[in-house]
C-alpha positions in Angstrom: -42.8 71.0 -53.4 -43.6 68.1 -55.6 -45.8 68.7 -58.4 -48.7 66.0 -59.3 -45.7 64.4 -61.9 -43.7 63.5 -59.1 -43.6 60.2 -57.5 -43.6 60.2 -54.0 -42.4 57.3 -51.8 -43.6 56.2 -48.1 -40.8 57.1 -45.7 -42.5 54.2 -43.4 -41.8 51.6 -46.2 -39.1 49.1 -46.1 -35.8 50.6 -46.4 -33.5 47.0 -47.8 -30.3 49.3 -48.4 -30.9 50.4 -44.9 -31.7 47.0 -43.5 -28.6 45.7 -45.3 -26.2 48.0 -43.6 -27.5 47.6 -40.1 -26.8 43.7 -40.8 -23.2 44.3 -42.1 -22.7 46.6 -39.0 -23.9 44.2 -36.3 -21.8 41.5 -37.7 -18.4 44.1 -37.9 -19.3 44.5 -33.9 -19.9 41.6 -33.1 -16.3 40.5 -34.6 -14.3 43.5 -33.5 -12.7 43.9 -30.7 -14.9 46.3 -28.1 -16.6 45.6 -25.7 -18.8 42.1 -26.3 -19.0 40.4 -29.6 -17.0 37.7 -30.2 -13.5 38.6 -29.4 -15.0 39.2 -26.2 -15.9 35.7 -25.5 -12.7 35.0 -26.7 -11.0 37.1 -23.6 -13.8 35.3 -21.2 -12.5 31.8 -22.5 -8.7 32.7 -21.9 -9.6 33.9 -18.5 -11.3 31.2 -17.6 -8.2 29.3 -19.0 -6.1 30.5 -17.3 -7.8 29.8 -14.3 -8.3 25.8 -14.9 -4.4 25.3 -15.7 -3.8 27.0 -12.1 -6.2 24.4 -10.8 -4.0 21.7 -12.3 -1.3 23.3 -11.0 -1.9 22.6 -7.9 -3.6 19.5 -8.1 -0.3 18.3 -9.7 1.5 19.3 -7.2 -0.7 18.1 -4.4 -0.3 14.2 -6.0 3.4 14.4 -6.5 3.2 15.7 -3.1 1.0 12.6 -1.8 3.1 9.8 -3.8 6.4 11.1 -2.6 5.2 10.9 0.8 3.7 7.6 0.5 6.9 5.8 -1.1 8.4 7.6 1.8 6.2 5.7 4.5 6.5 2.6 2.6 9.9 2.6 2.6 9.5 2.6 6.6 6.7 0.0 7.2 9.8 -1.7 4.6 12.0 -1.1 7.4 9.9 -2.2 10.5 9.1 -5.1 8.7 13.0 -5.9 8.0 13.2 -5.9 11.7 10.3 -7.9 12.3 12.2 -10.6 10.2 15.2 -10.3 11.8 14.2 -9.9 15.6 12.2 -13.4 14.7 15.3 -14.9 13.0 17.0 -14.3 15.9 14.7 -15.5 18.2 14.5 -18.7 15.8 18.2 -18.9 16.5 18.2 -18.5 20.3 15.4 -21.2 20.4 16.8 -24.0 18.2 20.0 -22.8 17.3 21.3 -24.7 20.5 21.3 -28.4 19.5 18.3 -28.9 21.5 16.9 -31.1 18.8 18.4 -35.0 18.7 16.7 -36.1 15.0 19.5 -35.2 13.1 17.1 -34.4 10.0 15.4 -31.3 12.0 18.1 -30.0 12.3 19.6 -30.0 9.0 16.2 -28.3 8.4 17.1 -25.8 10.9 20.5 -25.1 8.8 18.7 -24.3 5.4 16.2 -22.3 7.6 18.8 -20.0 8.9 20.2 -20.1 5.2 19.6 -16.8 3.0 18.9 -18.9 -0.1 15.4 -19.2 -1.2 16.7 -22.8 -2.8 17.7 -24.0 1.1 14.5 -22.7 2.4 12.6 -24.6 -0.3 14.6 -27.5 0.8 14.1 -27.2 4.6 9.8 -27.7 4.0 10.8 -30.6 1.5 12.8 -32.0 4.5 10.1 -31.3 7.2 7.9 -32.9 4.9 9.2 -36.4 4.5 9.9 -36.0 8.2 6.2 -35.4 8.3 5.5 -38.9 6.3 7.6 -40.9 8.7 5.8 -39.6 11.5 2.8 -40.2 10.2 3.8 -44.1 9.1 4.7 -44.4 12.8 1.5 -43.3 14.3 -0.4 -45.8 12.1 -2.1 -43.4 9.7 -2.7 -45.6 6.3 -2.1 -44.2 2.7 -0.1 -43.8 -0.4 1.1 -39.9 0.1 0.9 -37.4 2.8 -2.3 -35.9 1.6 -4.1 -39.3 1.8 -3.0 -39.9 5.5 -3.9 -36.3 6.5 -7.5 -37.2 5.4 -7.6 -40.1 8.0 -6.7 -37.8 10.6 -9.2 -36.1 12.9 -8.8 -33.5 15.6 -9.1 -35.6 18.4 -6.3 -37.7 18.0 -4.5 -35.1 16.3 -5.0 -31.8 17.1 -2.4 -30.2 14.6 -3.9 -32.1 11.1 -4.5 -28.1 9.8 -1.4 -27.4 11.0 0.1 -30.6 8.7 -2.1 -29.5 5.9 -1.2 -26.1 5.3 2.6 -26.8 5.5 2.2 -29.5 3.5 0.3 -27.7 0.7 2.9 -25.3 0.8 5.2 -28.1 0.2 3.4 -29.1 -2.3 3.7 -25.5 -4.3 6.7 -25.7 -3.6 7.0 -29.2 -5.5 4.8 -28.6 -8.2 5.0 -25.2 -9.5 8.8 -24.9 -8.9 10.2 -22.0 -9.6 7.1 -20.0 -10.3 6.0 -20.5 -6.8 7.5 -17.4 -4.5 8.7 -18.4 -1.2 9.8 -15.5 0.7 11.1 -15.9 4.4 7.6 -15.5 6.0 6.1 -18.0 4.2 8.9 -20.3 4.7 9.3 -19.4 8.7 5.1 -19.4 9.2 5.3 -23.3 7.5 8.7 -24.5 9.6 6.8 -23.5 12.6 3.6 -25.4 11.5 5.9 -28.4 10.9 7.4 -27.5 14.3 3.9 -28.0 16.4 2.9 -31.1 14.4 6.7 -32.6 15.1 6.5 -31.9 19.1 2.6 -33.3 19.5 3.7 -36.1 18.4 7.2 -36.2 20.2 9.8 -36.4 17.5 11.4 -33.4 18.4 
């Protein structure tokens, strides 16, 4: 028992060796590697990892998927559009291929049109376009270029002018952009024909 010399202290005081062990403790959890703590967030994170890169997985795999397929289908709309070309080449042929035509510059047009060179197509709307000129000099219609005699035109005495216009524009692409101006066969084919109905309204072929 102590004696009235003795010093007694409060057990309910504040115990700071006490305190301090209880922090170093908590902090030795919460980075070991039981149950929660930080090495487990660390297992959660790797899970959830884990889970994300099987996601891209097959995301990947669902896009290389979907652009293999579409080159596939392009590849076809490539080939139905090939035969298009060539079922309306052949057509061309059967229709005008025949000599039907007596103006001896259509149908040097119609030899660079059934020409695989871009360069004879290009030639074949420079040719239907001077045709184009003479006609036009013939029917009366007054100016310095094509363009100018176009703009005296009116659809009731000449129901293909848009028809002479947009060929003509494409001649003149053709003319002033060179060769930075693509002309593939459809344009070329879609402007003969446009040359083709002005040509025939007004009898010269």
């Amino acid at each position: 028992m102590p004696d009235e010399n003795d010093i007694v202290y409060n057990n309910h005081g504040f115990d700071l060796v006490t305190f301090i062990r209880k922090i170093i403790e908590s902090v030795r959890d919460f980075f070991s590697f039981g149950d929660g703590g930080f090495a487990s967030f660390f297992n959660s994170l790797g899970i959830w990892w884990e889970i994300y890169s099987l996601f891209a997985l097959v995301l990947s795999a669902f896009f290389v998927w979907g652009f293999i397929y579409a080159r596939i289908r392009l590849s076809q709309l490539a080939e139905v559009e090939a035969e298009h070309y060539r079922e309306a080449e052949e057509a061309w042929r059967h229709a005008y291929g025949g000599g039907l035509s007596q103006n001896s510059r259509w149908s040097d047009v119609q030899k660079h049109v059934s020409s695989e060179n871009p360069n004879d197509w290009r030639l074949a709307i420079i040719e239907a376009d001077i045709m184009l000129e003479q006609i036009l000099d013939d029917a009366g219609y007054v100016g310095a270029s094509v363009g100018e005699k176009l703009k005296t035109a009116n659809t009731t005495s000449f129901a293909t002018v848009q028809d002479a216009w947009d060929a003509h524009m494409v001649r003149n692409k053709i003319a002033h952009a060179g060769s930075d101006f693509v002309l593939t066969k459809r344009i070329m084919q879609e402007t003969i024909v446009k040359y083709e109905r002005v040509f025939r309204e007004f009898g010269a072929i």
